[in-house]
N, C-alpha and C positions, 0 to 999 in steps of 0.2 A: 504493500500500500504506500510506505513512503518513497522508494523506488517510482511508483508511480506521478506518485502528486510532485519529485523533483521532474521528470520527464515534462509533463505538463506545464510546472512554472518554466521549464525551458521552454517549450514553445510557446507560453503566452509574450517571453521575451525577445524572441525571434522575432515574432507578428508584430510586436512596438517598435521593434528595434527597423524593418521593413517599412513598418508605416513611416517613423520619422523621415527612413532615407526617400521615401517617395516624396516627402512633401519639399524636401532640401532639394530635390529635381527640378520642381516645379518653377517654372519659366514666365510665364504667362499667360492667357484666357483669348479665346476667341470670340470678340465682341461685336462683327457684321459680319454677312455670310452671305453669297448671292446663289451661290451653286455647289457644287461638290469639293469638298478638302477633304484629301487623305493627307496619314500621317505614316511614316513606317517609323518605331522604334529603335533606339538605340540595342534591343536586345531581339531585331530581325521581326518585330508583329509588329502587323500593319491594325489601323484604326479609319474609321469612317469620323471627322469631325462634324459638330453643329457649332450654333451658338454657344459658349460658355464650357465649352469643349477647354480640358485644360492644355496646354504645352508644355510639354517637359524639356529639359537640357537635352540633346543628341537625337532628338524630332528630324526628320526629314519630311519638311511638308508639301504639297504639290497642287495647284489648282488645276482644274480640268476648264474645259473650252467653258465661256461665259463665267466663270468664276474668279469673284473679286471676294477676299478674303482681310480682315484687319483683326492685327491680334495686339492687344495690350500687354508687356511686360511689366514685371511687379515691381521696378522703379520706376513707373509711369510712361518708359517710352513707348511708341506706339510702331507698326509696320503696317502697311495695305501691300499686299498682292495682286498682281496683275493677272489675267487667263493664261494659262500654260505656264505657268512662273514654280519655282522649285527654289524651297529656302530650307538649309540647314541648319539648328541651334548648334553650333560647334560648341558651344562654351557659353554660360549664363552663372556668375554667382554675384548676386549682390543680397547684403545685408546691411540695413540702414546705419547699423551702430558701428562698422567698420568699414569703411571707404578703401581700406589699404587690400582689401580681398576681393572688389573688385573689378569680373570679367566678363566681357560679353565680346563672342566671337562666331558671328552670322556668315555663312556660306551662300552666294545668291548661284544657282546652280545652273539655271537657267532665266527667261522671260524678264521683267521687270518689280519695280517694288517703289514705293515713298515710304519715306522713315522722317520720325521725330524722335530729338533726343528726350531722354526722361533723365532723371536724378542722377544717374552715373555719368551720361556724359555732360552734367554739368558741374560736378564734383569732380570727376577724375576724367577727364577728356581723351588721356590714352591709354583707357580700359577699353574703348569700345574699339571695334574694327569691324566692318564690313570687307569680303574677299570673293573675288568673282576671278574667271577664269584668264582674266588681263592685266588686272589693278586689284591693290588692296586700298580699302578707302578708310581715311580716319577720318574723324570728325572735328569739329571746334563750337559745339553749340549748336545744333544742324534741325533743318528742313532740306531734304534733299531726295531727288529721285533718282534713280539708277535702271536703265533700260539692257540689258543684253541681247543684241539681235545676230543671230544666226544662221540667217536663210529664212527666219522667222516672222518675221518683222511687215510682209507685205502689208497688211491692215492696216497700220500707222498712218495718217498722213502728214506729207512733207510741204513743205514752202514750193517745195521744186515738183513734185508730184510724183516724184519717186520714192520705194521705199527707202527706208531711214540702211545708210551704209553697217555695214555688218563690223561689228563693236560691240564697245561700249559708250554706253551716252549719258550724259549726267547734265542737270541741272540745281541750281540749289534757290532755296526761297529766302531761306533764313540764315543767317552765321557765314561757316564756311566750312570746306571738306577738303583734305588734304589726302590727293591721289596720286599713288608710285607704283614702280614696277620695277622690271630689271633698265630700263632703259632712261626712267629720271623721275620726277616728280614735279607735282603743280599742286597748286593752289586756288582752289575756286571756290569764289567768294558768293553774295548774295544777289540774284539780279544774272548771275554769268550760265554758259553751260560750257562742257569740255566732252571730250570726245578722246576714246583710245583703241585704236584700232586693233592692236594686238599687244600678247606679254613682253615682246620685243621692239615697238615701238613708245616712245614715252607721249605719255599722259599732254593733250595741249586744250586752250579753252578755244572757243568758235564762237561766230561773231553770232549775234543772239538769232538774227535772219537764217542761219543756218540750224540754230540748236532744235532738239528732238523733245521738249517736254514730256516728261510723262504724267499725266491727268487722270483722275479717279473719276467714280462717279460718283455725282453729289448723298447718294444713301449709303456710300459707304464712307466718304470723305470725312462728312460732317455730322458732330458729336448730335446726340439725339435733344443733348440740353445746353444752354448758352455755353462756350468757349472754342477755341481753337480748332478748327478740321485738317484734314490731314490733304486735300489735294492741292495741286498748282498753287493753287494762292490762297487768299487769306479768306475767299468763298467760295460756292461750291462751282466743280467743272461740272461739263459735259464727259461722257466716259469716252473714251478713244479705243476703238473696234475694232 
């Protein structure tokens, strides 16, 4: 019998011990949803997200066709996902009482995204990183989009009526982002866009008649109660298809 009842407190402490660490994963919450987000697992299982769906650290998320996706992390920064768009949580620790621990390390893997800085990157500015397959992006206070196009990109439209060049495209609203590679780095402040063609060419900005905005649509953009939205500007856009 006491053989047994020690067996049992060990698994009621296992089960604590499990819960806590799920909760110390936990990333941030899925707050609009227009269509279909999966999620695959850091431990290879896939999920169907909704609303309020939570995200964990090591999430590989992905929208499918029509699906604009915005997920709040637990220092308040925010992301919107674009259709076909593939984002990784590489790395996520933050805890309000200690700033020195942390991290946040997004992989855009494909498609596009808008991002707002939250609490981390306004305390520690070089905890945050954004990384896509050309440039790694830091931040400095940040409203900024990031488009990857691929062969991808026809639906976009351009000043010039062609698809958007096959890159990367960034534009920023707010602050500014600090983009390198192997080949140099730049600097794009608020108001500009920049453009990088590949991991061996360096990062440069483009005159704004050239730049690619990337634009939300206004129900997912813009918070449901008075403040801040996340698309193009400071109101809400039209979606770009």
């Amino acid at each position: 019998m006491g053989k047994s009842a020690l067996v049992l407190g060990a698994l009621l402490l296992a089960a604590v011990a499990a819960s806590g660490a799920y909760g110390a994963n936990q990333a941030g919450q899925v707050t609009h949803l227009s269509g279909v987000l999966t999620a695959k697992r850091a431990d290879g299982s896939a999920k169907l997200f909704s609303v309020r769906s939570e995200v964990q650290e090591g999430d590989t998320l992905t929208t499918e066709q029509d699906t604009y996706a915005r997920i709040k992390f637990t220092d308040g920064s925010e992301v919107v996902m674009r259709p076909g768009s593939q984002l990784k949580v590489a790395s996520y620790a933050f805890d309000q009482a200690k700033p020195a621990s942390d991290n946040v390390l997004l992989n855009m893997l494909r498609g596009g995204l808008r991002s707002v800085t939250g609490l981390i990157g306004k305390r520690n500015r070089d905890a945050v990183k954004l990384t896509t397959t050309t440039a790694t992006i830091g931040i400095r206070g940040t409203h900024f989009g990031a488009l990857m196009c691929q062969n991808d990109c026809g639906g976009i439209p351009t000043t010039s009526g062609r698809p958007p060049e096959n890159g990367l495209h960034l534009d920023v609203t707010d602050g500014a982002i600090v983009v390198r590679n192997q080949a140099g780095e730049q600097v794009i402040a608020s108001g500009q866009f920049g453009f990088v063609r590949g991991p061996s060419t360096a990062p440069v900005i483009v005159p704004a008649q050239q730049g690619v905005p990337v634009t939300m649509p206004s129900s997912i953009a813009q918070n449901n109660t008075s403040g801040r939205g996340i698309g193009k500007g400071k109101e809400g856009e039209c979606a770009v298809q």
